[in-house]
Jmol script that loads the backbone (N, CA, C; Angstrom):
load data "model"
ATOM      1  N   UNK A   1      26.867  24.851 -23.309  1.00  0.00           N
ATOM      2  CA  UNK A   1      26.161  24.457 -22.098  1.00  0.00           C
ATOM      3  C   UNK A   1      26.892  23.257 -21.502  1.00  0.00           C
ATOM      4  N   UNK A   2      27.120  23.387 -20.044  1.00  0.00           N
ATOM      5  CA  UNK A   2      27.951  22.028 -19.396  1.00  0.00           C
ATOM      6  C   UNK A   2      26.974  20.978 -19.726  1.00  0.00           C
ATOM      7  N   UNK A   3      27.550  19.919 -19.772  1.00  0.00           N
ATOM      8  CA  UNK A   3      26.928  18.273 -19.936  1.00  0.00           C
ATOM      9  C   UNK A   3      25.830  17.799 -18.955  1.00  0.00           C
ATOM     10  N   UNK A   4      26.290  18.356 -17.635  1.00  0.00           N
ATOM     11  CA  UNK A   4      25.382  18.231 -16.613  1.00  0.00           C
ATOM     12  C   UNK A   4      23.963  18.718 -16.708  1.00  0.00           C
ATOM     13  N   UNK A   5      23.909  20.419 -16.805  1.00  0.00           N
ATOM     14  CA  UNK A   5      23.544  20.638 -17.208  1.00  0.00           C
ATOM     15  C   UNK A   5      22.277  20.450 -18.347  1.00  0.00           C
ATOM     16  N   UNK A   6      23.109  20.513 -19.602  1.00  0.00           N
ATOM     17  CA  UNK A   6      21.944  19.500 -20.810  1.00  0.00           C
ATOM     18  C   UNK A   6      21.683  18.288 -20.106  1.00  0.00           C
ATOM     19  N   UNK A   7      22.050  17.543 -19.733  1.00  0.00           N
ATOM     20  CA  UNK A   7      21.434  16.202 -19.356  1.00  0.00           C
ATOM     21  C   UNK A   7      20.432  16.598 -18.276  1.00  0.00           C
ATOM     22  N   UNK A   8      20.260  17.553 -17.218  1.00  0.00           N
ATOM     23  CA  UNK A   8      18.878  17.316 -16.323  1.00  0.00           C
ATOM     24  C   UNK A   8      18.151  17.924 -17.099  1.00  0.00           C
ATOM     25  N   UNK A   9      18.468  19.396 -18.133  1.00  0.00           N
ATOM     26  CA  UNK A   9      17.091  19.669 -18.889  1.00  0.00           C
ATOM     27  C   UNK A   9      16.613  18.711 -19.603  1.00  0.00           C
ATOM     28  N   UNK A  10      17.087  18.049 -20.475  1.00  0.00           N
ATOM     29  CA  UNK A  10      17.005  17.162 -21.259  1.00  0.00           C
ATOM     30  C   UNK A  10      16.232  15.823 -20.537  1.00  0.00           C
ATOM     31  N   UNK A  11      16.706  15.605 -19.475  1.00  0.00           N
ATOM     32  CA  UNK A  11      16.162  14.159 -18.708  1.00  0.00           C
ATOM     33  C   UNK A  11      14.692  15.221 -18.087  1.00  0.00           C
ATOM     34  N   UNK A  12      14.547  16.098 -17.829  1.00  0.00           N
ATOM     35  CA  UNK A  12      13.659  16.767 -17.275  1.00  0.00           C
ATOM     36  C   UNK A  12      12.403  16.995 -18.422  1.00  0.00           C
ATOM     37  N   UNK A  13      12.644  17.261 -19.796  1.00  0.00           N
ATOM     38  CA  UNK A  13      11.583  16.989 -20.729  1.00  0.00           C
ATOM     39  C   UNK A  13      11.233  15.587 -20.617  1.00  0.00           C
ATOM     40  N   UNK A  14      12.158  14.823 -20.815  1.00  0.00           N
ATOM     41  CA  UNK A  14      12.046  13.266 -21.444  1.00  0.00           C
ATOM     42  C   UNK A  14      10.889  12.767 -20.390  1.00  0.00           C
ATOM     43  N   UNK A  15      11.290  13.107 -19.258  1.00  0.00           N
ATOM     44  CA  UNK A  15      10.030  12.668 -17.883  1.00  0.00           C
ATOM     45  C   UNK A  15       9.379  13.290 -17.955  1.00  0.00           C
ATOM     46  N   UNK A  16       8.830  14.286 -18.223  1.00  0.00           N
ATOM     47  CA  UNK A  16       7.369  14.872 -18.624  1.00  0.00           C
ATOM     48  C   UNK A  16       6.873  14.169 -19.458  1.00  0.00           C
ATOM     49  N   UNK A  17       7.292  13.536 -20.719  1.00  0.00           N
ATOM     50  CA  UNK A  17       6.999  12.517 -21.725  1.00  0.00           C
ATOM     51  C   UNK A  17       6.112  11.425 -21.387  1.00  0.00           C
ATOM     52  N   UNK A  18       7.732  11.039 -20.660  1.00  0.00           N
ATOM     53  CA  UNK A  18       7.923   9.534 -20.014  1.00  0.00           C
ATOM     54  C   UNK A  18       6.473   9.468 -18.798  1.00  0.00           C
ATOM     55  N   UNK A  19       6.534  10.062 -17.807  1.00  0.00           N
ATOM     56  CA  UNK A  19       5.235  10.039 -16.940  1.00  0.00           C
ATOM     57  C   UNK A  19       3.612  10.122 -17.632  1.00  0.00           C
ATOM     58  N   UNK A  20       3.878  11.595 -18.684  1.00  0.00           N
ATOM     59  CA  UNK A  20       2.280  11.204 -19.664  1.00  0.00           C
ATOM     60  C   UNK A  20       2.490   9.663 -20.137  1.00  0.00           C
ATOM     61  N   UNK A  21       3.001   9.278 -20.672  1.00  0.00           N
ATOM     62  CA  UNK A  21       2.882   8.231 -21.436  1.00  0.00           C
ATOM     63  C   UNK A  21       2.993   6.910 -20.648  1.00  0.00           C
ATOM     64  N   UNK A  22       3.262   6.759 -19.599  1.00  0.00           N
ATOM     65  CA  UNK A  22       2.921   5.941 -18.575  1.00  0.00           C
ATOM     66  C   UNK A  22       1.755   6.025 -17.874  1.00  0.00           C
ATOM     67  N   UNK A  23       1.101   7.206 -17.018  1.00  0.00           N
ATOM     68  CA  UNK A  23       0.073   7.256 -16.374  1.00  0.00           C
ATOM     69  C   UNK A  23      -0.786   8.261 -16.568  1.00  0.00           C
ATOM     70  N   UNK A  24      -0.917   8.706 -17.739  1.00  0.00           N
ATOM     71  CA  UNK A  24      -1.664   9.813 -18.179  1.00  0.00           C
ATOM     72  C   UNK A  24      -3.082   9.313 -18.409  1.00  0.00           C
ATOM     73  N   UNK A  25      -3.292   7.948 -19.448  1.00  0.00           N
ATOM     74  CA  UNK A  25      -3.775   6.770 -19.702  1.00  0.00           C
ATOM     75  C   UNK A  25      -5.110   7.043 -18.572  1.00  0.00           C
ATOM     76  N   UNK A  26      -4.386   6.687 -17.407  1.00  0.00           N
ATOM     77  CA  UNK A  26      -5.279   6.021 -16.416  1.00  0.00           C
ATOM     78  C   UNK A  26      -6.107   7.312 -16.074  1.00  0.00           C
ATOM     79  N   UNK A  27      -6.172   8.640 -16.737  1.00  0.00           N
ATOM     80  CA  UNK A  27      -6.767   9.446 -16.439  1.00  0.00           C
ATOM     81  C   UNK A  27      -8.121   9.488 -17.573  1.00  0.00           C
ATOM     82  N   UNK A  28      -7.385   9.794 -18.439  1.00  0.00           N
ATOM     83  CA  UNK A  28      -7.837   9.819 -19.834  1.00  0.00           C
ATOM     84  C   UNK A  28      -8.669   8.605 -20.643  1.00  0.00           C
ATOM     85  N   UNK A  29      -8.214   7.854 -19.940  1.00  0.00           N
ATOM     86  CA  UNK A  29      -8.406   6.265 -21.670  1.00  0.00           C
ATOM     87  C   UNK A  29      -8.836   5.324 -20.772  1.00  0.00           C
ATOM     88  N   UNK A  30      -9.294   5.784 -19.293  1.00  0.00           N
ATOM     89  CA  UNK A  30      -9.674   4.791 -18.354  1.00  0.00           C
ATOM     90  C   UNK A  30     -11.215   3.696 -19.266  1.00  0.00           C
ATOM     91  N   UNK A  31     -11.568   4.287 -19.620  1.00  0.00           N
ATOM     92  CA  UNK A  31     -12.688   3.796 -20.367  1.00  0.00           C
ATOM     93  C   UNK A  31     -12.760   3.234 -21.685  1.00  0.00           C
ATOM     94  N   UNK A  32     -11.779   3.005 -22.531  1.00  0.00           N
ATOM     95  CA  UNK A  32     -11.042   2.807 -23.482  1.00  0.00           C
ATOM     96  C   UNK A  32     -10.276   1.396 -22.857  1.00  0.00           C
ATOM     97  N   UNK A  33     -10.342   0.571 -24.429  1.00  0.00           N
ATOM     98  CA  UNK A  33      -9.470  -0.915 -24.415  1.00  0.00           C
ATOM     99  C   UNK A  33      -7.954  -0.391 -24.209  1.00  0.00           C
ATOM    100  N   UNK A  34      -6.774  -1.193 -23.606  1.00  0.00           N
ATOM    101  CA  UNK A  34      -5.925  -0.867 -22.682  1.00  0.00           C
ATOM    102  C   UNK A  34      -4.934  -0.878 -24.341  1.00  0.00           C
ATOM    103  N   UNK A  35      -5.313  -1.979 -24.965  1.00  0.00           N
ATOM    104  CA  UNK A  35      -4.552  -1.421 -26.234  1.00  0.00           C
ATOM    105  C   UNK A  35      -4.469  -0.425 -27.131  1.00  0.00           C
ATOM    106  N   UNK A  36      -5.354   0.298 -27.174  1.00  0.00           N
ATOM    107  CA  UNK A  36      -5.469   1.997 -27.585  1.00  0.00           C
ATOM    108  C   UNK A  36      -4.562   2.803 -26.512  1.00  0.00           C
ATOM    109  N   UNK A  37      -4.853   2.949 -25.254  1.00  0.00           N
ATOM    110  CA  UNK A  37      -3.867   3.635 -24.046  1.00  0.00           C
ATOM    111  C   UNK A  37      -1.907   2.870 -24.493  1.00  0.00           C
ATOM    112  N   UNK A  38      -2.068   1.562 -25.222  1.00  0.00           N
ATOM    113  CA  UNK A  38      -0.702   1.619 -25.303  1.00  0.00           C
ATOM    114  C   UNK A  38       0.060   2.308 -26.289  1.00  0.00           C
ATOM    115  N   UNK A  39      -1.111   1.908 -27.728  1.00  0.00           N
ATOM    116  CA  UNK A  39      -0.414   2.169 -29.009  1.00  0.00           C
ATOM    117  C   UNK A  39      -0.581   4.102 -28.904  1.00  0.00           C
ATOM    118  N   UNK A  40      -0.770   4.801 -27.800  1.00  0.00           N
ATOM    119  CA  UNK A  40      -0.678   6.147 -27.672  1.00  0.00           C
ATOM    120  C   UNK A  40       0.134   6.559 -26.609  1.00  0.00           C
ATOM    121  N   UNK A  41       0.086   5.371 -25.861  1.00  0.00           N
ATOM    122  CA  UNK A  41       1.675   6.091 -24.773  1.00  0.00           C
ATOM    123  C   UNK A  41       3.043   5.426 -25.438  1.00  0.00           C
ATOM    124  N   UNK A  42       2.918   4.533 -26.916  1.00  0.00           N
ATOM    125  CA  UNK A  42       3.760   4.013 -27.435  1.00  0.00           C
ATOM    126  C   UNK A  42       4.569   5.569 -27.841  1.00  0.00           C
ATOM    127  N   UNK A  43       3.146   5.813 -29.010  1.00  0.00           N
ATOM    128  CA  UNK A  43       3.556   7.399 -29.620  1.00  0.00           C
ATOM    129  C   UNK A  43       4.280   8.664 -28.654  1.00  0.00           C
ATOM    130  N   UNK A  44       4.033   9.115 -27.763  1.00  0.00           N
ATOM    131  CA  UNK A  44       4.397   9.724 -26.509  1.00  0.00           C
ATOM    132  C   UNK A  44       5.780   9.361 -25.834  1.00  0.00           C
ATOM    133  N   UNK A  45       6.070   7.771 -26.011  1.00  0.00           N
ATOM    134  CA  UNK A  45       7.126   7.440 -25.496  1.00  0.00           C
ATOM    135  C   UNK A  45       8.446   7.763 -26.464  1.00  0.00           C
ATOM    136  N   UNK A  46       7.670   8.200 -27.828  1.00  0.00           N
ATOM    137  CA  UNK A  46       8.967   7.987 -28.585  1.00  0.00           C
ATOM    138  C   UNK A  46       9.697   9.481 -28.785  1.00  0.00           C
ATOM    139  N   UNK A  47       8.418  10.414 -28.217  1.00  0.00           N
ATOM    140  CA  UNK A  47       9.147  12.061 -28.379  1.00  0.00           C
ATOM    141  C   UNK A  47      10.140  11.759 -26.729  1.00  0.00           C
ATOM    142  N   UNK A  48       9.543  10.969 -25.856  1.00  0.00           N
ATOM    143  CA  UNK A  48      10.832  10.648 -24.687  1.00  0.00           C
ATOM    144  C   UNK A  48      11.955  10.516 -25.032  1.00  0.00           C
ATOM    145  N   UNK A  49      11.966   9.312 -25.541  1.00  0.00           N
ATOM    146  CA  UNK A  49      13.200   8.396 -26.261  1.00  0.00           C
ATOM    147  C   UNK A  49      14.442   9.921 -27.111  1.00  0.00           C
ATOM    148  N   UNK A  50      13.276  10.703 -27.655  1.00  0.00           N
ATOM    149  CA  UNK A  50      14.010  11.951 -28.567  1.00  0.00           C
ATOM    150  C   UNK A  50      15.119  12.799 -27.441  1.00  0.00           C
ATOM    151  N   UNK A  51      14.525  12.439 -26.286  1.00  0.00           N
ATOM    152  CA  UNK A  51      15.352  13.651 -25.396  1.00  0.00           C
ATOM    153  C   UNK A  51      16.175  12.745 -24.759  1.00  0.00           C
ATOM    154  N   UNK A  52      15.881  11.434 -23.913  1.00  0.00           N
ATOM    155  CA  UNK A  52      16.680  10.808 -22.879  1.00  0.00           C
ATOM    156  C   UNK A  52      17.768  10.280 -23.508  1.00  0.00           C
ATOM    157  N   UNK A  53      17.745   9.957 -24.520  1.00  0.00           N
ATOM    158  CA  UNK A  53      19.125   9.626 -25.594  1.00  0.00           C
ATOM    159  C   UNK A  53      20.221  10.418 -25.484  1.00  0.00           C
ATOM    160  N   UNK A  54      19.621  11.513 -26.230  1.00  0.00           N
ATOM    161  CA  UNK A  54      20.889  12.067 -25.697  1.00  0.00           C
ATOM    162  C   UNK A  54      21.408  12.665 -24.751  1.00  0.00           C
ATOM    163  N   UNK A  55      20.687  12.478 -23.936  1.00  0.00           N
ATOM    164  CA  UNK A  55      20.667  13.066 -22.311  1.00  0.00           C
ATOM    165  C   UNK A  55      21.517  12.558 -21.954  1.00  0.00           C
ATOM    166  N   UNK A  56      21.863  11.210 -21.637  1.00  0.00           N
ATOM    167  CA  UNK A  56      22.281  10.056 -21.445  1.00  0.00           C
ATOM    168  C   UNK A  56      23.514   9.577 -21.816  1.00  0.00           C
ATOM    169  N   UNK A  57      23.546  10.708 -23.566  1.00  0.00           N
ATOM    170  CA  UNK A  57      25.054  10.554 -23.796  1.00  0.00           C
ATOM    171  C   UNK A  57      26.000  11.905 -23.476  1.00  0.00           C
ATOM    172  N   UNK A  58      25.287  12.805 -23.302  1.00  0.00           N
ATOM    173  CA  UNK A  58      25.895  14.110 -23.176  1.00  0.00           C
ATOM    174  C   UNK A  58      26.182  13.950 -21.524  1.00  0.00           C
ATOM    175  N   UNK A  59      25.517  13.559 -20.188  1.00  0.00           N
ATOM    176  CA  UNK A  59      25.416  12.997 -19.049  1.00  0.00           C
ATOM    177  C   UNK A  59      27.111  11.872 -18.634  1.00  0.00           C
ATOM    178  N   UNK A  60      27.178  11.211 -19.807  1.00  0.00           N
ATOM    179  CA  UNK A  60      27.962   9.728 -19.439  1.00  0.00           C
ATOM    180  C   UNK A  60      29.285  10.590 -19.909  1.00  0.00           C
ATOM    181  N   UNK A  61      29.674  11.523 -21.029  1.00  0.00           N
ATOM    182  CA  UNK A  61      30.681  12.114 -20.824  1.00  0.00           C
ATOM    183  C   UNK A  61      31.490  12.686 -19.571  1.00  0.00           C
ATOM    184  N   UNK A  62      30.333  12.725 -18.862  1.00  0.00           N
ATOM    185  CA  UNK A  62      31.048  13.617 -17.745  1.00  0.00           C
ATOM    186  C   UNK A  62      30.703  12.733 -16.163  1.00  0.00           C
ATOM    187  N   UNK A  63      29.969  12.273 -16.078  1.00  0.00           N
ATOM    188  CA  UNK A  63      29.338  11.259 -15.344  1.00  0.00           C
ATOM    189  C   UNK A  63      29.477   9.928 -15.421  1.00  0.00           C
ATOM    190  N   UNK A  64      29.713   8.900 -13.960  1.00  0.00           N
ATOM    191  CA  UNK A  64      29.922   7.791 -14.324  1.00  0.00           C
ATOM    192  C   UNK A  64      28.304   6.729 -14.383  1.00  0.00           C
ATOM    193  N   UNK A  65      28.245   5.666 -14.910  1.00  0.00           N
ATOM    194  CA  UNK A  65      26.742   5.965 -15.037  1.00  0.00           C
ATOM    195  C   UNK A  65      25.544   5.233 -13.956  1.00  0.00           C
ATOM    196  N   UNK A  66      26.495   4.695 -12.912  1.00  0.00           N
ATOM    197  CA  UNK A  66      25.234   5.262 -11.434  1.00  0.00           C
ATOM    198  C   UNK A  66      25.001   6.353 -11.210  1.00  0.00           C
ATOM    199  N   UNK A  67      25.988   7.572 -11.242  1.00  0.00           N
ATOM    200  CA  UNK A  67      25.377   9.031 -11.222  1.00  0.00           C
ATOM    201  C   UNK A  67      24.386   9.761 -11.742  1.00  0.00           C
ATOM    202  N   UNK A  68      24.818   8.594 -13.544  1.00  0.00           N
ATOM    203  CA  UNK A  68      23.369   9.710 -14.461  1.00  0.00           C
ATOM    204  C   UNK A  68      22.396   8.358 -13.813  1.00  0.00           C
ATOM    205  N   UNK A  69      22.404   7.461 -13.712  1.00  0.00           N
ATOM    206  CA  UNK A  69      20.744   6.563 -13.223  1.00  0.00           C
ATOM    207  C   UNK A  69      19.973   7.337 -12.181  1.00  0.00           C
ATOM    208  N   UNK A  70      21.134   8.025 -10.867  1.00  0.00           N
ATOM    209  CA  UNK A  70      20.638   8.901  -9.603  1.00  0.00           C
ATOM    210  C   UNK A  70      20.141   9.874 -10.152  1.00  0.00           C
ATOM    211  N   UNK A  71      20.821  11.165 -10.948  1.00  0.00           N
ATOM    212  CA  UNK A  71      20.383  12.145 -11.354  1.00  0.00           C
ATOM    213  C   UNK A  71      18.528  11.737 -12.248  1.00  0.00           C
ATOM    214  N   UNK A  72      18.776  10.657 -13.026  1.00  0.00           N
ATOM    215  CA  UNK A  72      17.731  10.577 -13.864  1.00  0.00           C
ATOM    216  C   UNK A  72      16.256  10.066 -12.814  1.00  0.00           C
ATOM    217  N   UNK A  73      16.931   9.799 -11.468  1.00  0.00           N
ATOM    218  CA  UNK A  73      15.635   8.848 -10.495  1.00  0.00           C
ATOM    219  C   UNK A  73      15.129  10.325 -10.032  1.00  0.00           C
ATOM    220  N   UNK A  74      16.127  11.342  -9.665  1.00  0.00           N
ATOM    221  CA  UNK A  74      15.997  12.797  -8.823  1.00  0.00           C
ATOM    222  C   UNK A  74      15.277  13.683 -10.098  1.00  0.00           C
ATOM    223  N   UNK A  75      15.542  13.294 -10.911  1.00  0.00           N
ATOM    224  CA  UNK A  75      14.572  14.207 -12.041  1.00  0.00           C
ATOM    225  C   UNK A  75      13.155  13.091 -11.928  1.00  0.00           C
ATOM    226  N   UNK A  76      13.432  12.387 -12.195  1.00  0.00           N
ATOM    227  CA  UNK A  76      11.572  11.456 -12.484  1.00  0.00           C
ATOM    228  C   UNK A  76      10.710  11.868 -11.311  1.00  0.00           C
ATOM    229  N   UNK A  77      11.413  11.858  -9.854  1.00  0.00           N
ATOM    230  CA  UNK A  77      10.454  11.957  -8.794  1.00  0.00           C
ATOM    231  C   UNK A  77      10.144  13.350  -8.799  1.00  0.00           C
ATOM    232  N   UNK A  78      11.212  14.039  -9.186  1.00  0.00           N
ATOM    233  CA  UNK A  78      10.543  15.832  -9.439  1.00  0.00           C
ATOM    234  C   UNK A  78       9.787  16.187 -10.276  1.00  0.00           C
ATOM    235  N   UNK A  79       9.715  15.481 -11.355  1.00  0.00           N
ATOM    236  CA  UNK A  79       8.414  15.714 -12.500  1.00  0.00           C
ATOM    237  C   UNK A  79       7.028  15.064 -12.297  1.00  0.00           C
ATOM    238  N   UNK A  80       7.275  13.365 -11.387  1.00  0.00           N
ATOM    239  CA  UNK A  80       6.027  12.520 -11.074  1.00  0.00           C
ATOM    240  C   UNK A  80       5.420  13.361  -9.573  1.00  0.00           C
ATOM    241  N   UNK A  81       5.418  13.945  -8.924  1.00  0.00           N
ATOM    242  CA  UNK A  81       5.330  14.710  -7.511  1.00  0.00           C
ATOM    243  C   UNK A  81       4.507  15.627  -8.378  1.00  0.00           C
ATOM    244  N   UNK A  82       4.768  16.235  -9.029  1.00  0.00           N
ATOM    245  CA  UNK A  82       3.998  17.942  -9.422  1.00  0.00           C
ATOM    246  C   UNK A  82       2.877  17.452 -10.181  1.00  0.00           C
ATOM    247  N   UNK A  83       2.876  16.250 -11.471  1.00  0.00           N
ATOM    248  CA  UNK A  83       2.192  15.313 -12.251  1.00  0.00           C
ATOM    249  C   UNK A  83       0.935  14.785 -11.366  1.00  0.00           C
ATOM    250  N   UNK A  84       1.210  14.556  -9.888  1.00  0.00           N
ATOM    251  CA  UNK A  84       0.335  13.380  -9.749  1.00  0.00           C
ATOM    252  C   UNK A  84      -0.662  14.727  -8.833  1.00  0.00           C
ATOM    253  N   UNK A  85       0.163  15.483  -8.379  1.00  0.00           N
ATOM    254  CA  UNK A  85      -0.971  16.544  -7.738  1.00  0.00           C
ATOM    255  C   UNK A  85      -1.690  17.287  -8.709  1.00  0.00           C
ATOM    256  N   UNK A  86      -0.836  17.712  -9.671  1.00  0.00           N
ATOM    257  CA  UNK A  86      -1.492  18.885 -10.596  1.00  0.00           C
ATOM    258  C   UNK A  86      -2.606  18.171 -11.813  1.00  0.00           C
ATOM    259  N   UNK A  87      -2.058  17.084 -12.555  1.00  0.00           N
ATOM    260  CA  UNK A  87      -2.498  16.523 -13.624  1.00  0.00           C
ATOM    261  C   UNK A  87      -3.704  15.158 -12.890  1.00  0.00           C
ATOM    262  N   UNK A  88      -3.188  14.650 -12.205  1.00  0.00           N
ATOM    263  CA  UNK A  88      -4.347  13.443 -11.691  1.00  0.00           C
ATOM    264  C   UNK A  88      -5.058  13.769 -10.529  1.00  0.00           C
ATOM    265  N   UNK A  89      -4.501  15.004  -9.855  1.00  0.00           N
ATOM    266  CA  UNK A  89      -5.420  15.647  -8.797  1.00  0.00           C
ATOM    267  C   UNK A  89      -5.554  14.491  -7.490  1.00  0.00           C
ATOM    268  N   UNK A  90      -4.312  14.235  -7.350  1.00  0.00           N
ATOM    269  CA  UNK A  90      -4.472  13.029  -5.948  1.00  0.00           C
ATOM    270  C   UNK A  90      -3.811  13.898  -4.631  1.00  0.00           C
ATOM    271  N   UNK A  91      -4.055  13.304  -3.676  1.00  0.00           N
ATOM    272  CA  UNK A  91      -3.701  14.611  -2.347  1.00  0.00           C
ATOM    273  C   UNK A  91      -2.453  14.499  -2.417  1.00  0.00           C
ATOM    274  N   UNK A  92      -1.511  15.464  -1.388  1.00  0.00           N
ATOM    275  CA  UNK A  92      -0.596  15.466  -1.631  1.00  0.00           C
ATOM    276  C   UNK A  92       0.047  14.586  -0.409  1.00  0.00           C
ATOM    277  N   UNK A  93       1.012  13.738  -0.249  1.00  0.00           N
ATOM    278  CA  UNK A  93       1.284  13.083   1.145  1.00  0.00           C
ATOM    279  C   UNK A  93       2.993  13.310   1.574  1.00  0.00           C
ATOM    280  N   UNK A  94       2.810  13.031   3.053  1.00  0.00           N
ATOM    281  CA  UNK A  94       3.649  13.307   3.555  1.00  0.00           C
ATOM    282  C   UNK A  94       4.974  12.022   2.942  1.00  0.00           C
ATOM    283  N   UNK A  95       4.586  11.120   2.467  1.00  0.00           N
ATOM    284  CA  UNK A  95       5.281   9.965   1.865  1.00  0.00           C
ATOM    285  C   UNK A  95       6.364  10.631   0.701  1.00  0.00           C
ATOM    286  N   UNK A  96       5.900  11.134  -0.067  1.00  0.00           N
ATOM    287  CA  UNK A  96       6.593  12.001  -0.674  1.00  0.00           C
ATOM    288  C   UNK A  96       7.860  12.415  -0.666  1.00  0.00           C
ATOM    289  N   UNK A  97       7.969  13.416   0.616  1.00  0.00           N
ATOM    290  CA  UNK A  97       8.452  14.537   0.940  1.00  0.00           C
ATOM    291  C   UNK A  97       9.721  13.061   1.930  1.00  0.00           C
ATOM    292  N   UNK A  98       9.370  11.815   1.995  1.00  0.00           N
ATOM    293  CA  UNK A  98      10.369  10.408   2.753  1.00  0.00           C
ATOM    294  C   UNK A  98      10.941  10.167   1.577  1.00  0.00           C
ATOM    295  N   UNK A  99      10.186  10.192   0.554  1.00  0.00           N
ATOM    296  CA  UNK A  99      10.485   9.308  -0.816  1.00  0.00           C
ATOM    297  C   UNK A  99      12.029  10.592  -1.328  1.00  0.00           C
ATOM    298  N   UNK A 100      11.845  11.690  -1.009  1.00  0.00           N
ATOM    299  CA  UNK A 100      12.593  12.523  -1.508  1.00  0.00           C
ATOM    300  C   UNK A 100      13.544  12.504  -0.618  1.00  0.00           C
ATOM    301  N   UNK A 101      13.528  12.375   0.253  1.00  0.00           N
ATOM    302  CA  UNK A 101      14.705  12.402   1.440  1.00  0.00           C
ATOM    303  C   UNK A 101      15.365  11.096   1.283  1.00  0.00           C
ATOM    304  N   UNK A 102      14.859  10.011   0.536  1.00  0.00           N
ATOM    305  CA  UNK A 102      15.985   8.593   0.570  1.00  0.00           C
ATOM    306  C   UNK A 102      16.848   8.892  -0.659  1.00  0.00           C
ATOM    307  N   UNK A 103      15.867   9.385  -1.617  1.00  0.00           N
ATOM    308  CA  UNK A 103      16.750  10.055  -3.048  1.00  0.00           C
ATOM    309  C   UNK A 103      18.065  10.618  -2.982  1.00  0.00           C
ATOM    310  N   UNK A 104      17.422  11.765  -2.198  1.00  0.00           N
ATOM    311  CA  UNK A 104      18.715  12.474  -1.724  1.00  0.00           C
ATOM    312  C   UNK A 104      19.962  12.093  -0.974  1.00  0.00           C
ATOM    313  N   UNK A 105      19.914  10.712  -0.204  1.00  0.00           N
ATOM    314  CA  UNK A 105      20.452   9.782   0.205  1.00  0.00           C
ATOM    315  C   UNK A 105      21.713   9.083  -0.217  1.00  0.00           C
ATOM    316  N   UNK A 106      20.511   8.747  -1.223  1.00  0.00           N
ATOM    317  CA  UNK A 106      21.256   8.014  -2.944  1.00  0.00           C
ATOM    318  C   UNK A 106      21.834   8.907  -3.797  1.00  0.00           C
ATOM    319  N   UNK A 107      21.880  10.328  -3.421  1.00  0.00           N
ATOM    320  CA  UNK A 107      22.676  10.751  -4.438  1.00  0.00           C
ATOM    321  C   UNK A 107      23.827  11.546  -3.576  1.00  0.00           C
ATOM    322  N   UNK A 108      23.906  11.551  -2.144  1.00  0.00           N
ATOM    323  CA  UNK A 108      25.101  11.790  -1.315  1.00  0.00           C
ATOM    324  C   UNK A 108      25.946  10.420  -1.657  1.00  0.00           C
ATOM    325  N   UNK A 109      25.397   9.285  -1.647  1.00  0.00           N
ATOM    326  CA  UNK A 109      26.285   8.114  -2.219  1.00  0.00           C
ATOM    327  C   UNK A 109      26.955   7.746  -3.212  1.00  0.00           C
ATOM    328  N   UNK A 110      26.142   8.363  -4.309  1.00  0.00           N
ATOM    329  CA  UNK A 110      26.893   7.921  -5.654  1.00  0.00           C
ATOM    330  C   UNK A 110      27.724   9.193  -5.021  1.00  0.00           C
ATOM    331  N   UNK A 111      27.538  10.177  -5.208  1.00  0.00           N
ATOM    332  CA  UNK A 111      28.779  11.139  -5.449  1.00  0.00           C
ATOM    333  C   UNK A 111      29.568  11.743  -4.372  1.00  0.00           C
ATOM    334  N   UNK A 112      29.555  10.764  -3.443  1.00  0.00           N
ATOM    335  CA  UNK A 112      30.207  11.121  -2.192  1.00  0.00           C
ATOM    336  C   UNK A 112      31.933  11.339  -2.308  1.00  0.00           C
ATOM    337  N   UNK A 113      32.519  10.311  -3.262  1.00  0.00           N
ATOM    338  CA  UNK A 113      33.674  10.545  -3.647  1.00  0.00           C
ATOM    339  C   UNK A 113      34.287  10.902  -4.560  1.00  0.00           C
ATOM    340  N   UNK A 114      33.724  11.754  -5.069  1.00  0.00           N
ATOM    341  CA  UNK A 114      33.812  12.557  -6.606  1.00  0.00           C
ATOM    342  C   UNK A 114      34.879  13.216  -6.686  1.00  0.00           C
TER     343      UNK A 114
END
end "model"
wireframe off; spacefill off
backbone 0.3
color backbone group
């Protein structure tokens, strides 16, 4: 499998992780002391840690590493977008759909001279 490749699947689990274990909490454990919501998005963070590692190194082989930071911002906002409609049930906004268009921005830049 190309490097590229493994690294967005790979960065693409890790942020499914990475987002539960950041704002999952505020769905779930809203009612719950904030130190229970950590020492469980601690646990959560560490099956992340299992994927973005080597994401990161399989990524930097082939990538210089503002590219994998862009690629890894263009994967987070594609996993936090589907997360915040589907899993926390918040509307969907046109902000979004800006937030994705500056991304895309940022990643005509890093790799504009490739």
């Amino acid at each position: 499998m190309p490097p590229v490749v493994q690294t967005v699947l790979l960065l693409t689990g890790s942020n499914v992780f990475m987002t539960f274990a950041w704002y999952a909490h505020l769905r779930n454990l809203a009612d719950r002391p904030w130190y229970l919501a950590a020492m469980l998005s601690w646990g959560i963070a560490f099956f992340e840690y299992l994927l973005q590692v080597p994401a990161n190194r399989a990524g930097y082989q082939v990538l210089s590493l503002p590219q994998l930071k862009i690629i890894q911002e263009v994967v987070s906002l594609s996993v936090f977008v589907p997360f915040v409609l589907l899993y926390m049930r918040q509307p969907l906004k046109w902000d979004y759909l800006w937030a994705g268009l500056c991304i895309l921005g940022a990643v005509y830049f890093i790799f504009r001279n490739q």
